[in-house]
N, C-alpha and C positions, 0 to 999 in steps of 0.2 A: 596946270602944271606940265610943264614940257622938260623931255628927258633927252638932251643933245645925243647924251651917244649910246644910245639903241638905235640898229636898224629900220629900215624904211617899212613897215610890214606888208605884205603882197597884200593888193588891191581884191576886196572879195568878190568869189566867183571865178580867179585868172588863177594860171599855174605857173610854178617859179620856173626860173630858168632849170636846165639840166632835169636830175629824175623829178618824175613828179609826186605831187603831192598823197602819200597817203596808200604808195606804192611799191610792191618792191621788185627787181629783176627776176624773174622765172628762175634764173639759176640759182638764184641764193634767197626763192621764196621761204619761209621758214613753215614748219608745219604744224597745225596746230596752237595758232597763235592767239592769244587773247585779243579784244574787238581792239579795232587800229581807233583815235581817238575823233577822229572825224566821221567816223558812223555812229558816235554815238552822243544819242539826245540830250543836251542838257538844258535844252529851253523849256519856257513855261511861253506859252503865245510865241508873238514873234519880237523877241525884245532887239531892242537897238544896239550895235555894238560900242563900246566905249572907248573903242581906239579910231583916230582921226588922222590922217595924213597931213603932216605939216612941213613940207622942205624937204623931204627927206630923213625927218624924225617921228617918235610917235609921242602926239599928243592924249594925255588922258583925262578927258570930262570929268569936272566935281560929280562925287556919286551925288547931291541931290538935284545934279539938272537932268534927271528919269533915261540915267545909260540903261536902269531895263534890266535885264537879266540877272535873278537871284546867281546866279552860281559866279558872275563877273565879282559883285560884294560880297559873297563869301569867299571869293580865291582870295582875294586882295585880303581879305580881312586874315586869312590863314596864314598866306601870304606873309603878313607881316609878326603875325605870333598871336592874333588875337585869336585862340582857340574859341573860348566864350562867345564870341560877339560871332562867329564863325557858323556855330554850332546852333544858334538863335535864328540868323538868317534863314538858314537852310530849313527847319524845324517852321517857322513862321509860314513859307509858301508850301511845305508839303503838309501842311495841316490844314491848310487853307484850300489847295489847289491841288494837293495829292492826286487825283486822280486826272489830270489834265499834265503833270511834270512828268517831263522826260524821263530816262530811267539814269540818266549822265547824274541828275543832282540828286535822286536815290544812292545813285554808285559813293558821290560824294561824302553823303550823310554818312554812310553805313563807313567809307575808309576814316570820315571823320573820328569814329568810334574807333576801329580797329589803332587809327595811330595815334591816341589817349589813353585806351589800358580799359574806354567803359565798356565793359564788356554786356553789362545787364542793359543797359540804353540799346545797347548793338541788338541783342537779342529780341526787344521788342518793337521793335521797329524792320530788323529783318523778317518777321511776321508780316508785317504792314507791304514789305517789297514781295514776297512770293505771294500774297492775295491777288497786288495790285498787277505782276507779269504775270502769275500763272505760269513759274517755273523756280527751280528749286533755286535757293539764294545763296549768295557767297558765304561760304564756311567764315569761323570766327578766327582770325589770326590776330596775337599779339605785334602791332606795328611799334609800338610806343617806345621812349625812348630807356625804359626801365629794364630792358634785358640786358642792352648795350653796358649799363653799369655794374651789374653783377662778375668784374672780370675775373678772370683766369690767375693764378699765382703760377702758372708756368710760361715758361720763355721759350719758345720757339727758336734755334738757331737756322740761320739765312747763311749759308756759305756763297760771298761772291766772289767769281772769278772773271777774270776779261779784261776788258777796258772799260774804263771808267769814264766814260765819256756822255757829249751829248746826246747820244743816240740809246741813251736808255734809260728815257724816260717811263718809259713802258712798265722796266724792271725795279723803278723806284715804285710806280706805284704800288706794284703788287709787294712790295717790302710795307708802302702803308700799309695798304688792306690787314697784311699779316698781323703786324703791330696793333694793330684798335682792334682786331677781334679778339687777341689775345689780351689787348692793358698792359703786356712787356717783350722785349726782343731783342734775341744776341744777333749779331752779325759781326761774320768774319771775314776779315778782310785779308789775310791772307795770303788769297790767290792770283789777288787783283796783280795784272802787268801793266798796264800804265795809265798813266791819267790826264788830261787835259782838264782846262778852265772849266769850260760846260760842264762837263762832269762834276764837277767840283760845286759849282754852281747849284747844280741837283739834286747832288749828295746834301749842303747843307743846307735848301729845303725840305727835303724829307726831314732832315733832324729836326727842323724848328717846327713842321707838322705835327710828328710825334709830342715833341713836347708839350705845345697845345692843346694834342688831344689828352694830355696825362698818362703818355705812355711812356715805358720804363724804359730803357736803351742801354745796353751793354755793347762797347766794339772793343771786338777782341782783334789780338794779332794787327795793332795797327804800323808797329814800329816799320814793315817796308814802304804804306804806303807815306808814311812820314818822312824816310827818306827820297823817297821819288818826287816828292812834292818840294822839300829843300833843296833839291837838284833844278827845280823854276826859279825858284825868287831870289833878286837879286836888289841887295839894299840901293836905295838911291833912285831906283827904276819902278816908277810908280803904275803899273800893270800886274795883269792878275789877280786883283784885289782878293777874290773867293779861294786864291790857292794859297795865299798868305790864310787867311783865316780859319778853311780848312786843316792847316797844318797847325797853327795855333790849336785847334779844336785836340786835332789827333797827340799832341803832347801832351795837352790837358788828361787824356785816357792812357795814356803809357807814362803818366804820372813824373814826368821830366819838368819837373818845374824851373832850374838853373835856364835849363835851355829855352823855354819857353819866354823864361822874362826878359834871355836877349834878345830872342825873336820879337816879342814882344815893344822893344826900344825901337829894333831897325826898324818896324813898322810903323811907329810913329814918326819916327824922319822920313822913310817912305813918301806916307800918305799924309801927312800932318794931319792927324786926326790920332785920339786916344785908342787906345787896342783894348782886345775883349781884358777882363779882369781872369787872374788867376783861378782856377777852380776842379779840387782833384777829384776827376770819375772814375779812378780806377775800380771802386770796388763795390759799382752799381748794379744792380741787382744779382747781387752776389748770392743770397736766399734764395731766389728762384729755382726752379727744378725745371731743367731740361725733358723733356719727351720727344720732341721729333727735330730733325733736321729738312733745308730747304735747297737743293744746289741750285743759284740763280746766277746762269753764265749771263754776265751782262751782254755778249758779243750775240746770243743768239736771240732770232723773234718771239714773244711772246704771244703764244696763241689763250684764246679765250675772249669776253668784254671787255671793255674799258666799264671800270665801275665809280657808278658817284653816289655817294652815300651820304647816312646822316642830314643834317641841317646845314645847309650852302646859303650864307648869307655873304653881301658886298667882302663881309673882313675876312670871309674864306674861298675868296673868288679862284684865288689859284687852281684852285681843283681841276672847275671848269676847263682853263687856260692849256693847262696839261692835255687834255682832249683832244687839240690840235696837234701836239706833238704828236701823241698817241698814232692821229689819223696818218701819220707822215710813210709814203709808201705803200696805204693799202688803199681798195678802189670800195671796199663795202666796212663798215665797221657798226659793231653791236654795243651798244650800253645797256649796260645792269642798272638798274633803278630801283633791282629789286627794296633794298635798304635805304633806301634816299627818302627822307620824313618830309623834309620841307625845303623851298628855296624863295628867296625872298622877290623880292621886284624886280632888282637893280642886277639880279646873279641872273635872271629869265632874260634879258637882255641882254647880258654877254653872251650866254646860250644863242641865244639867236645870231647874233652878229657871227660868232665861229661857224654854227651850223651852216648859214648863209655863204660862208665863205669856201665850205667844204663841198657844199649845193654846186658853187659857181666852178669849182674844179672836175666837176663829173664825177664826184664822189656819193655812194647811199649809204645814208648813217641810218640806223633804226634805236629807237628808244622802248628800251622793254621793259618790262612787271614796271607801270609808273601807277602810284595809287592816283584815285580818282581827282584829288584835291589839289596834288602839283599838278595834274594832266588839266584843268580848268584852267589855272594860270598860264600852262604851255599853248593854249588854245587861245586866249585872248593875246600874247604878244606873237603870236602867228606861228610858232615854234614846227605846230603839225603842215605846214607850209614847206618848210624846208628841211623836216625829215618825216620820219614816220614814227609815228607814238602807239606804242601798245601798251594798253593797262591794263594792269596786274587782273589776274582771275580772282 
């Protein structure tokens, strides 16, 4: 099975161009860090790797022509959702060969439990790992994805102000983050002074995130930015598609339906193409209970990670993609992993290909708290190559 567009993965034993592998600049060493993923063992003997060079893509060997290494069929197996068959693997050789395996596919096992909820398997088996190192073993933490749905019945308000533009990407995301921690979220728009396409752009990805993830969305005070947006578009002139649509959106929540349905007409002579359907959100999570406020000047930098959470499969690549925006401007940048459960095959090789591309700009990215079972998968498409991976304690 050959996968066109994943990166070429660096040849083993060589180091990529720009920072190297597995390291990080003195100034922005971090202190205190959990083991970087390439010092730690997850082989049993010396198994074969199962990535091949092919043209500048990467080829990956049927698991039964002996690619060798337990922890390569269990990523892949996790990888794709098969917790089970995952969980069987790993269990198979450290039963077998427990005392010859790495401590990487131990590390495995035990995040395998931590992000399932089994916590009594965890337990006996975290026995089995402080006999077999002869030092005290990772504490039990709930990773699974059963906290995440317990959400909140309060709404967080996000007051934005600035420009609404492409350049803040940054401050979208952390408008996600806010939203899936809580399950709902007001933002005020308000303050906003002007908006361009990109922005626009932005904006109505985060919405369609939110909604995705089943989260509740109130925008308040939209009526200025509805008119700064009707001061773009212009019937006939089939440009700005996302500022027509945005603005459709923003009527839709200032509950202008007359006007919307004209907007709504120009837009299909526009763009010959059908327009969203009519749909009133004004009075969306109206029951919620406010507690805290957020002021998020889109104009200024967002210091902190860039965080990838949850489950990153091909259908929620976007995440990823954002990454690079993120990186725009700065020469080190940190990811949170702390909450990142799983990513599938196809999302490990976008990962790479950006990473790669940030490598090639003289940029050091580090990847932090990754549990054991993504950081296997990062390790086989060469990820710890071209940044540096730190798993979780």
């Amino acid at each position: 099975m050959v996968l066109p567009f994943f990166g070429k993965k660096p040849a083993p034993g060589t180091q990529p161009s720009g920072a190297s592998a597995g390291t990080v600049p003195s100034s922005a060493a971090p202190q205190a860090e959990p083991p970087e993923l390439s010092k730690l063992d997850f082989s049993v003997g010396d198994p074969t790797h199962a990535l091949a060079h092919c043209a500048g893509q990467v080829e990956v060997q049927e698991m039964g022509a002996g690619i060798g290494a337990a922890y390569e069929e269990a990523a892949v197996l996790y990888a794709n959702g098969n917790t089970v068959e995952a969980e069987a693997a790993l269990n198979a050789v450290l039963d077998g060969q427990g005392r010859h395996a790495g401590e990487g596919l131990w590390m495995m096992l035990l995040d395998l439990y931590r992000l399932t909820g089994q916590r009594q398997r965890f337990e006996v088996r975290v026995l089995d790992y402080a006999t077999r190192f002869e030092r005290s073993p990772p504490p039990w933490t709930d990773l699974s994805s059963a906290p995440e749905t317990a959400r909140s019945n309060v709404a967080p308000m996000v007051n934005m102000s600035g420009s609404l533009s492409g350049q803040a990407a940054a401050q979208f995301q952390q408008m996600g983050v806010i939203g899936k921690k809580s399950g709902a979220i007001r933002i005020d728009l308000g303050r906003l002074r002007s908006v361009d396409e990109n922005g626009c752009t932005l904006f109505r990805d985060l919405l369609r995130e939110l909604v995705a993830e089943r989260v509740k969305v109130s925008l308040l005070n939209c009526g200025q930015l509805a008119e700064m947006l009707a001061g773009q578009v212009r019937t006939g002139e089939p440009s700005g598609r996302d500022i027509w649509l945005l603005l459709l959106e923003m009527l839709q929540h200032t509950g202008e339906q007359e006007r919307f349905e004209d907007l709504a007409v120009d837009y299909a002579i526009t763009f010959e193409e059908s327009p969203p359907s009519w749909e009133a959100r004004v009075a969306q999570v109206a029951s919620t209970t406010m507690v805290h406020e957020v002021a998020l000047d889109l104009d200024a930098p967002v210091s902190g990670d860039f965080v990838l959470d949850g489950e990153i499969t091909s259908a929620a690549v976007e995440k990823i993609r954002k990454l690079a925006a993120h990186a725009s401007g700065l020469q080190s940048l940190g990811v949170d992993c702390g909450q990142l459960r799983r990513i599938d095959f196809v999302s490990a090789g976008t990962l790479f290909n950006i990473l790669a591309t940030l490598q090639a700009q003289g940029k050091t990215v580090v990847l932090r708290n990754v549990n054991a079972m993504v950081a296997a998968l990062l390790r086989m498409m060469g990820v710890d190559q071209v940044a540096v991976v730190l798993l979780r304690s």
